[in-house]
N, C-alpha and C positions, 0 to 999 in steps of 0.2 A: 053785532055779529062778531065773532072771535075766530079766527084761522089759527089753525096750530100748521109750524111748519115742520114735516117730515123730512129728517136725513136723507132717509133711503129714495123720497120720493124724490128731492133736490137734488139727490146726486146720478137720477138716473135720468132726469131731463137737460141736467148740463152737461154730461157725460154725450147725450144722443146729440147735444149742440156742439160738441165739440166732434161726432164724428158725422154729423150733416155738413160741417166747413172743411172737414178732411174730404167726403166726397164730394163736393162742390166744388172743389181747387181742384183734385184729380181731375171729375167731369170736365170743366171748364178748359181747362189747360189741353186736355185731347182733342176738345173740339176746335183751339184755337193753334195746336201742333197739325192738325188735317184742317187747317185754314176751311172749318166749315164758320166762324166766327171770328172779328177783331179781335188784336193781341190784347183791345181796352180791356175788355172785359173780364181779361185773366188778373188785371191791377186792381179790381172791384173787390177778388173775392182770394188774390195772392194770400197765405198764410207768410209768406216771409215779407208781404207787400207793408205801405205806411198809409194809417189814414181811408183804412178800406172797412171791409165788415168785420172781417174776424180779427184787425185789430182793437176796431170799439169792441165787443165780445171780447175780449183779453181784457182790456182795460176793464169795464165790469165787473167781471168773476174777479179781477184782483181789489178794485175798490169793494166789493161783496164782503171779500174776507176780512177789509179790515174794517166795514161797519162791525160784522160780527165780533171779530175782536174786541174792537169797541165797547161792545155790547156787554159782553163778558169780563172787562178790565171795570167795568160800572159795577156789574155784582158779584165779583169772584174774589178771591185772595192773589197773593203776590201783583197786585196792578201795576206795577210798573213795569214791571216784565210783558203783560200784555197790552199795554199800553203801547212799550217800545214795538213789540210784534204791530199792532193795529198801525204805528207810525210806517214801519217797514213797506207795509201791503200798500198802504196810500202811497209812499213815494214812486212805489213800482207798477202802481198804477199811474198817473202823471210819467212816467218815464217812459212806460209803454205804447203812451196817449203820444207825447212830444221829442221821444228820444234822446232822452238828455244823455245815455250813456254812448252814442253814436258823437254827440259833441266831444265828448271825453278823449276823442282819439288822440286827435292833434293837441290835447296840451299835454294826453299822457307822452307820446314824442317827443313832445317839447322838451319837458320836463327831464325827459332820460338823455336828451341829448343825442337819440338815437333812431335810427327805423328799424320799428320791431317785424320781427318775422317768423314765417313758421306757424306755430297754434298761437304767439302771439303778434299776431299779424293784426288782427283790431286790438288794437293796443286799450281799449274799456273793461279790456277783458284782466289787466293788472292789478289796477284800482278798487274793482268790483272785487276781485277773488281776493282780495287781501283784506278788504273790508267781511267779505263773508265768512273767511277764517276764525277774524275776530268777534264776529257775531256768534259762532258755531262757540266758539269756547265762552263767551261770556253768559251764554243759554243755555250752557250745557247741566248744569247742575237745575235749572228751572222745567227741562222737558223732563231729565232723568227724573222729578220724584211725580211728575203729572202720571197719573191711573195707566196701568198697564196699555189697556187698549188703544188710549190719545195718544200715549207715548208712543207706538208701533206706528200708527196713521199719521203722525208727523214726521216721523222717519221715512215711512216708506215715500210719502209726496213729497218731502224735500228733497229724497233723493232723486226721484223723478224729475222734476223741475229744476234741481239743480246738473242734472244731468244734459238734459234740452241746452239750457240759459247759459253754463258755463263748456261743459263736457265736449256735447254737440258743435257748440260756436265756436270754440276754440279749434277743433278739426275742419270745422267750414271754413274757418280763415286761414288756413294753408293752403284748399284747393282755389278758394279765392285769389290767392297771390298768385299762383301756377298758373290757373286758367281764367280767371274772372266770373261774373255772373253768369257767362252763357254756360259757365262747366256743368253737367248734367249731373256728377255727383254731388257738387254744392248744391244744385238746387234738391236736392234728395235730402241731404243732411241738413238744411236751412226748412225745408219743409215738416223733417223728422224734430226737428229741437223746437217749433211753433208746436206741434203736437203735444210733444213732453211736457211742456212748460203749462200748456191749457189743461191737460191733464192733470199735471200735479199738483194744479191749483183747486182745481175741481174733486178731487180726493181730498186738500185741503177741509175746504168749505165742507166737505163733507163729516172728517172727523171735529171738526169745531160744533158742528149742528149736533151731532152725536155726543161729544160735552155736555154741549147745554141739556140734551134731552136727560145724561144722564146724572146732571149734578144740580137742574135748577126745574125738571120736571118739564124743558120743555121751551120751543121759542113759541109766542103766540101772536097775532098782530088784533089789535080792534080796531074794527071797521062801524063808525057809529055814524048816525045819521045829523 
């Protein structure tokens, strides 16, 4: 038996997953602000929580994208370009999974000799943006000549995602320094930039499956007995 898998239909089921853990963290959260429910259960289903559901769900949709990738650096042109993309999604998968860029804080401190402040208050956020820079210019000639339509759909979710990941957190780590976790606008803006981020991953996945359908006729899986 052979399954073809649909863009449109994949991106309107992760899409609804990703805004079933938006209403499930709002829900949750009100019931455990009107103490009809423990604070536990807000840590279960936290979108800025570690180690809960909608971080496995994050980790997935990002290791997703880079099977795909994968997938597509096996029968496409320029592979190493999407090879290094499929390496990217996996590492940021694993990161998202174990936090490697939270470790980062304290040596980036270290390192500068200094306590960062301000939007760079999580100081992961130095290291990451300057490595992203340099990813953004050495891709850039590799997205510009990709087909009009993947080229928009990687633009537009990177910017989403990078919007959430860097944009977002770098504003949350100001009100974080002022006020800490309890601050109500951090928890707004750390809730907003988990959204962005699954989002723009999920538009991702989206335009990569719409590649494949329209450069290789299509992803199919078989299912044999």
């Amino acid at each position: 038996m052979m399954i073809t898998i649909r863009s449109k239909s994949v991106l309107k089921t992760i899409l609804g997953m990703v805004c079933f853990f938006v209403f499930l963290n709002v829900s949750v959260y009100l019931l455990v602000r009107f103490n009809v429910i423990p604070e536990r259960y807000l840590l279960m289903v936290n979108l800025d929580g570690e180690q809960n559901l909608p971080t496995f769900y994050a980790t997935v949709l990002l290791l997703t994208a880079s099977i795909i990738l994968l997938l597509i650096a096996l029968r496409g042109r320029q592979k190493y370009n999407w090879y290094l993309l499929s390496g990217i999604f996996c590492f940021l998968s694993l990161d998202e999974n174990i936090e490697i860029h939270e470790q980062l804080t304290a040596l980036t401190k270290s390192a500068l000799a200094t306590e960062t402040q301000g939007i760079f208050y999580f100081a992961w956020i130095i290291p990451y943006g300057i490595i992203t820079i340099l990813l953004m210019i050495f891709l850039f000639k590799f997205v510009w000549n990709l087909p009009n339509r993947t080229r928009r759909l990687f633009i537009i979710s990177g910017f989403i995602f990078l919007s959430g990941a860097l944009g977002l957190e770098m504003i949350a780590g100001s009100y974080w320094e002022e006020s800490g976790w309890s601050s109500m606008i951090y928890k707004i803006l750390a809730f907003s930039e988990e959204t962005l981020e699954m989002t723009g991953v999920s538009l991702f996945i989206f335009a990569l499956l719409d590649y494949i359908e329209e450069n290789f006729g299509g992803l199919t899986i078989s299912m044999s007995r």
